[in-house]
C-alpha positions as CSV (number, residue, x, y, z in Angstrom):
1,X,-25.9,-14.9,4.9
2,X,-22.7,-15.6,4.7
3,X,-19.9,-18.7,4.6
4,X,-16.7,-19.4,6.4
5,X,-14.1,-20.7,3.9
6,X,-10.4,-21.6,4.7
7,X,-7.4,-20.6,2.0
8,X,-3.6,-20.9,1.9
9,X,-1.4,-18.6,0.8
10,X,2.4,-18.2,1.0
11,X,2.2,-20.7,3.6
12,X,-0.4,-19.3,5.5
13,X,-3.7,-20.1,6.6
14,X,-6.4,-17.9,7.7
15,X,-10.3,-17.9,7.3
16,X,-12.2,-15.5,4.5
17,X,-15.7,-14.9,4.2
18,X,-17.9,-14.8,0.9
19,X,-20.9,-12.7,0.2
20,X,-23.7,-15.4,-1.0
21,X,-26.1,-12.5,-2.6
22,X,-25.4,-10.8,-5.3
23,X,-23.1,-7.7,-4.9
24,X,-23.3,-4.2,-6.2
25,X,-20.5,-3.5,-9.1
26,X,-19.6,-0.3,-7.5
27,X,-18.3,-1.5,-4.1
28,X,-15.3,-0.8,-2.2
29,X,-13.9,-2.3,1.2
30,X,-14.3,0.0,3.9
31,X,-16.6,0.3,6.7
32,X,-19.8,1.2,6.3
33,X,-20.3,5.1,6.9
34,X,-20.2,5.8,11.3
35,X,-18.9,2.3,12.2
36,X,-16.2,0.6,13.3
37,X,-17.3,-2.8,14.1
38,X,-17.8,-6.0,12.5
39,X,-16.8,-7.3,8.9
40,X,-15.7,-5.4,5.7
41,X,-19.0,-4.1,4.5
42,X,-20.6,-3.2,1.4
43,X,-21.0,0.7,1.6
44,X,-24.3,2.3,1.7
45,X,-26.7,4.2,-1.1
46,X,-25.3,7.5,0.7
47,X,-22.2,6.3,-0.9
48,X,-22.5,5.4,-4.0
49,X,-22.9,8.7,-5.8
50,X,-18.8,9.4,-4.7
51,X,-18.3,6.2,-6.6
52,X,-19.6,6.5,-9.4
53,X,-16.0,8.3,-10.8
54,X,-13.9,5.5,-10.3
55,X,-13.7,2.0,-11.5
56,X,-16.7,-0.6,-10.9
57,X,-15.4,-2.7,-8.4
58,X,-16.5,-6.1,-6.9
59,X,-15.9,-7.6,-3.5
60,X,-16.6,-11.2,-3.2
61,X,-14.3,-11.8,0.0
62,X,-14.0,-9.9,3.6
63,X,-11.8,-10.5,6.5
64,X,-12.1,-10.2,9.8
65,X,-10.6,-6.8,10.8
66,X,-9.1,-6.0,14.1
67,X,-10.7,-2.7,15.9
68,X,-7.0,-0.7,14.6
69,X,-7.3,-2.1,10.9
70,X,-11.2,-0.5,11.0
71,X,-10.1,2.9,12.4
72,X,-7.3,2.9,9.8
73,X,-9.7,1.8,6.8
74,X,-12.3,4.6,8.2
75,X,-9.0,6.8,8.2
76,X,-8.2,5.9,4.6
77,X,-11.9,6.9,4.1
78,X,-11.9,10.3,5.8
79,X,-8.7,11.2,3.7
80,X,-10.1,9.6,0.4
81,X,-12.9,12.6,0.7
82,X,-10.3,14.9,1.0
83,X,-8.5,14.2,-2.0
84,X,-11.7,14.0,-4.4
85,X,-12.9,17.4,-3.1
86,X,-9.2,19.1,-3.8
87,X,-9.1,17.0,-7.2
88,X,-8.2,18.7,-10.3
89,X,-8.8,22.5,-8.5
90,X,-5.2,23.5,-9.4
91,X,-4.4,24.2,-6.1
92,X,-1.0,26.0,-5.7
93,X,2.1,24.2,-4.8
94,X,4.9,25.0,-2.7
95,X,8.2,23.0,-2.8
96,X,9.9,21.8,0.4
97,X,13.0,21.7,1.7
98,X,13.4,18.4,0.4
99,X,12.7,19.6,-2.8
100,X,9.2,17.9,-2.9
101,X,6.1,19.5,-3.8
102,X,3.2,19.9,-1.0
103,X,-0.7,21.0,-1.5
104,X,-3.2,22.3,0.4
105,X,-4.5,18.7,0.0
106,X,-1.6,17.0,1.5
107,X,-2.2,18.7,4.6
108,X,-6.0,18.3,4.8
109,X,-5.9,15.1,3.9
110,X,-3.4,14.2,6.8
111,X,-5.1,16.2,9.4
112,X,-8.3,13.8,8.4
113,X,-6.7,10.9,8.9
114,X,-4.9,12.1,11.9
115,X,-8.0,12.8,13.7
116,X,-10.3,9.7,12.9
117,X,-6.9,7.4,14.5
118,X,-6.4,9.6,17.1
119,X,-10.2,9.3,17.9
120,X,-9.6,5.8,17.9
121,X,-6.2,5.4,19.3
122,X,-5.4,8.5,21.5
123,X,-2.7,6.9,23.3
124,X,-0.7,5.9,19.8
125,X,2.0,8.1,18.6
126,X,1.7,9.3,15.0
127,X,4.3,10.2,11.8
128,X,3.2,11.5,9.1
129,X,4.6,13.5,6.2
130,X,3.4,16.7,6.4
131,X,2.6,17.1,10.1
132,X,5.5,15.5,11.5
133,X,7.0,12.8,13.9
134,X,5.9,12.8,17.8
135,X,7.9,11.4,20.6
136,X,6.1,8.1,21.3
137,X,7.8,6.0,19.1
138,X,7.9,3.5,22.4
139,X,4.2,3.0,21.3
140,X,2.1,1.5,18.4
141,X,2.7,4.5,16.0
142,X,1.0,5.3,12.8
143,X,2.8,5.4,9.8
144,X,1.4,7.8,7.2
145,X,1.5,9.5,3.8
146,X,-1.6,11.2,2.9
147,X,-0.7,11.3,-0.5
148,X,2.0,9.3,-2.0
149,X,2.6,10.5,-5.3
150,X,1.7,14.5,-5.1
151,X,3.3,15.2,-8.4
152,X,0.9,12.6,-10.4
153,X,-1.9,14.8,-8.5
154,X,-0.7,18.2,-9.4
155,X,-0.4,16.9,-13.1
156,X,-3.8,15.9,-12.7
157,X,-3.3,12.0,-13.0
158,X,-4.5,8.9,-10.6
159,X,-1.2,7.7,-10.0
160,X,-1.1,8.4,-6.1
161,X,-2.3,7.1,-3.0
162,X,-3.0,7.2,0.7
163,X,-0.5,5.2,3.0
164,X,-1.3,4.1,6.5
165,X,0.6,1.7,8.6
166,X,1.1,0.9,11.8
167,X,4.4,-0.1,13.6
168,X,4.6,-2.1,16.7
169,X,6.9,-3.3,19.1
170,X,9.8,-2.9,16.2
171,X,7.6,-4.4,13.1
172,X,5.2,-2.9,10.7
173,X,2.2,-4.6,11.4
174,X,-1.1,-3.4,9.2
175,X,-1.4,-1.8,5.8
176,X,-3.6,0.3,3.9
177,X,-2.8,1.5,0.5
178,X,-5.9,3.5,-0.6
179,X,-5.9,4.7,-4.5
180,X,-9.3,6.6,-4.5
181,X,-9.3,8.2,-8.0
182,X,-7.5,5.2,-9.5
183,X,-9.9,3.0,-7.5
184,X,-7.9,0.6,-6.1
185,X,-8.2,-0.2,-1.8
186,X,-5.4,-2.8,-0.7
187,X,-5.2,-3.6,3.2
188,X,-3.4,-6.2,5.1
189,X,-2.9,-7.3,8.8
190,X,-0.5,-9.7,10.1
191,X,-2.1,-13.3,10.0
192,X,-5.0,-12.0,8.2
193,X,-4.1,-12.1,4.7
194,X,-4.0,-9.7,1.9
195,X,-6.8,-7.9,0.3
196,X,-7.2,-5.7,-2.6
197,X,-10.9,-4.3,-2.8
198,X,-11.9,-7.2,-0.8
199,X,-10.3,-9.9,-2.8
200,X,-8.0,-12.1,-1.4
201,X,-4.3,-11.7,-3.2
202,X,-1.3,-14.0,-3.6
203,X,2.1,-13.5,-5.1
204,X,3.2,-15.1,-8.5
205,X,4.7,-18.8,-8.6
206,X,7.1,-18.0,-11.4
207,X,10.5,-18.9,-10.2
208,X,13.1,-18.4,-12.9
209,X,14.4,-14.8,-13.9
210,X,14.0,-15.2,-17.2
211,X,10.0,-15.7,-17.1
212,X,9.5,-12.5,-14.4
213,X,7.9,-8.9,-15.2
214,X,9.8,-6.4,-12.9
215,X,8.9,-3.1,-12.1
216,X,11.6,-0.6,-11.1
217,X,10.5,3.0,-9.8
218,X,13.0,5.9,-8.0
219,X,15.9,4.4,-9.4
220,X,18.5,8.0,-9.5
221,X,20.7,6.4,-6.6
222,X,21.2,3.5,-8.2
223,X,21.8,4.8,-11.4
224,X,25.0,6.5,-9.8
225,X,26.2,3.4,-8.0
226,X,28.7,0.8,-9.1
227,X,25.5,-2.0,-9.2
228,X,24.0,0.5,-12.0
229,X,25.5,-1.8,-14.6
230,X,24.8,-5.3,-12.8
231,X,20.9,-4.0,-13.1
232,X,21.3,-3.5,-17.0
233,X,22.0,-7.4,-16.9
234,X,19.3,-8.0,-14.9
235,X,17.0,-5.8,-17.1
236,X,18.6,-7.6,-20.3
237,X,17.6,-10.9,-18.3
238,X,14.2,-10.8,-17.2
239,X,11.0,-11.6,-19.0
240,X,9.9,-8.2,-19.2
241,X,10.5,-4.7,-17.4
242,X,8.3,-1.8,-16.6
243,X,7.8,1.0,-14.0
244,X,4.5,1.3,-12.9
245,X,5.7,3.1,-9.7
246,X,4.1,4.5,-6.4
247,X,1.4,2.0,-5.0
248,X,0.7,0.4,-8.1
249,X,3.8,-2.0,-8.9
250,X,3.0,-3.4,-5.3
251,X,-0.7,-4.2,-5.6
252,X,0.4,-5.8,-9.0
253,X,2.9,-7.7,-6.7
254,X,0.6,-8.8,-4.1
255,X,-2.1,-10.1,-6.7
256,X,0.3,-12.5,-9.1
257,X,0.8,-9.8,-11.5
258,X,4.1,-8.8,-11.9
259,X,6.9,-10.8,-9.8
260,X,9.0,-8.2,-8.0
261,X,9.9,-4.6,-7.8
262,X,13.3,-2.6,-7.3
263,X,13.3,1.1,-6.1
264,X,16.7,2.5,-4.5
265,X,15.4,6.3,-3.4
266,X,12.2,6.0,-0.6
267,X,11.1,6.9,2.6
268,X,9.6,4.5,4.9
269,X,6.6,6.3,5.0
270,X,6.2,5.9,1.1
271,X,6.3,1.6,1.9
272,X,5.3,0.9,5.5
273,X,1.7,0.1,4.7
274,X,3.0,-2.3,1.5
275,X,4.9,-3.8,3.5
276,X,2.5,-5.8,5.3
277,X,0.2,-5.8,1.9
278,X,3.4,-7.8,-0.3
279,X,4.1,-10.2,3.1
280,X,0.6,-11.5,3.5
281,X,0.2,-12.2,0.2
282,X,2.8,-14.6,0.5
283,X,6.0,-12.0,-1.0
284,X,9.2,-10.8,0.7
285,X,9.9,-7.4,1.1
286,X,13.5,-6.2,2.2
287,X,16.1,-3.3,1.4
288,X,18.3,-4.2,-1.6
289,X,20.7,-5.2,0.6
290,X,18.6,-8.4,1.9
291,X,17.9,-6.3,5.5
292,X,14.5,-6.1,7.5
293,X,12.4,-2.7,6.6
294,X,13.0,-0.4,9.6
295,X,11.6,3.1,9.9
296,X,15.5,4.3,8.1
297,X,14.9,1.9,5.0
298,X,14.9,3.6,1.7
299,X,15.3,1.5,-0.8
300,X,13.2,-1.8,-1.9
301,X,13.1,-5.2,-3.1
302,X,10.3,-6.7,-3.0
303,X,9.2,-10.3,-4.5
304,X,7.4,-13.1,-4.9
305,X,9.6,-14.9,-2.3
306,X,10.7,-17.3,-4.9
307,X,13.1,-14.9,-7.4
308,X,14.1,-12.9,-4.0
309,X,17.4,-14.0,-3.8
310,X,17.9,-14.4,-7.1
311,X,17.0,-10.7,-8.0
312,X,19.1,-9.2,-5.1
313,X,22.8,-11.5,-6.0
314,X,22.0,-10.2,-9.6
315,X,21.8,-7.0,-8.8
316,X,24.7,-7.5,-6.0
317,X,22.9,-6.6,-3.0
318,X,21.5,-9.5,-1.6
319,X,22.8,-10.6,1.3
């Protein structure tokens, strides 16, 4: 059985749904194994053993999920299996052109995903990171990086992710950031709120600069720019200061936290899905410069909305 209940957040106002019997502690929000329709479920026995390695996690709120957001969760899904079968199997590494490193499992893993969506969504053009950009950009494309963070996975540590978005009609409109070994799900869709493993987020109310944690990550352009010293100040001004990188300093953002995040070297398809995740939560999430992510951003500030402006003049960005 379960209850309708209304919340607010960053202005928003959407419906949730809480679970009214007990839950298992080892839960995560995806669709139950084979389906894609209805609610967020809890997952089945079957699934429980492939749990059992990460974090106990409770979900206490669902959302209604549109039919893309469930073929993108069950894509997250496909890809999570992926990544825990190539886990810590020293697989070997080649280096691209971009000087990146690329496994075996970045390319399994994206061909996983690639399929379930396409099964889904045949007419939708696709970009991923390993397999490339199509020509139907015209369309609702998919947005994704199988694993965001490939050198934390060749050194063997959970500091990575699976990133899949979906742009539409000029606007990144769904998220999912899917941290499997670190055991962390976040998903978004716009008007539906913010969830991280099935809990309903919402940014930070701090509002000075002097009382906010910021996370900086990817910071070598930057650091070569004439702004490079108006970020010591900021750095000298702020509450506190870490780099938790990748997908984490965003889910941190989204759930009240940390209060905003500064990254100057990305690639859209290392963001789109957080994107959506930081917005519905009630956050902004813009270049440095103050413009609108497109699919040429690469770099990042992203906020509780309140310090956004703030953050960006400090650094000498903001427009």
């Amino acid at each position: 059985m379960r209850a309708r209940l209304g919340y607010r957040c960053g202005g928003s106002v959407g419906l949730v749904a809480r679970a009214t019997a007990p839950t298992s502690r080892l839960t995560q929000g995806l669709p139950t194994s084979g389906h894609l329709t209805g609610r967020m479920v809890l997952p089945d026995a079957s699934r429980v053993k492939a749990l059992t390695a990460q974090r106990p996690l409770r979900i206490t709120e669902t959302m209604e999920t549109s039919p893309e957001l469930r073929a993108a969760l069950a894509a997250a899904e496909a890809g999570a299996r992926v990544i825990r079968e190539c886990y810590q199997k020293n697989l070997a590494v080649t280096i691209k052109a971009d000087k990146s490193p690329v496994t075996e499992a970045d390319v399994r893993t994206e061909r996983a995903i690639r399929a379930v969506l396409a099964q889904h969504f045949p007419s939708y053009g696709f970009y991923g990171e390993e397999t490339g950009r199509d020509d139907r950009l015209d369309a609702p494309t998919w947005l994704v990086d199988p694993i965001d963070g490939t050198k934390a996975f060749v050194r063997e540590y959970p500091m990575f992710s699976t990133q899949i978005a979906l742009w539409r009609d000029g606007r990144l409109v769904l998220g999912v950031s899917s941290a499997p070994l670190y055991g962390e799900l976040a998903y978004a869709e716009r008007g539906s709120g913010s969830f991280l493993n099935g809990r309903r987020m919402c940014v930070s109310a701090v509002d000075a600069v002097e009382e906010a944690a910021l996370s900086a990550g990817n910071l070598h352009s930057l650091a070569r720019s004439s702004a490079w010293g108006a970020y010591g100040q900021l750095v000298a001004r702020v509450s506190r200061i870490r780099g938790y990188g990748d997908f984490l300093h965003y889910h941190l953002l989204a759930a009240g936290k940390i209060d905003a995040v500064v990254e100057s070297d990305v690639n859209i398809l290392d963001i789109a899905a957080l994107v959506t995740i930081v917005e519905e939560a009630g956050g902004r999430f813009t270049a440095l410069d103050g413009a609108e992510v497109g699919l040429e951003t690469t770099t990042v500030l992203a906020s509780n909305g309140r310090l956004h402006g703030a953050i960006g003049a400090a650094i000498g960005f903001s427009r």
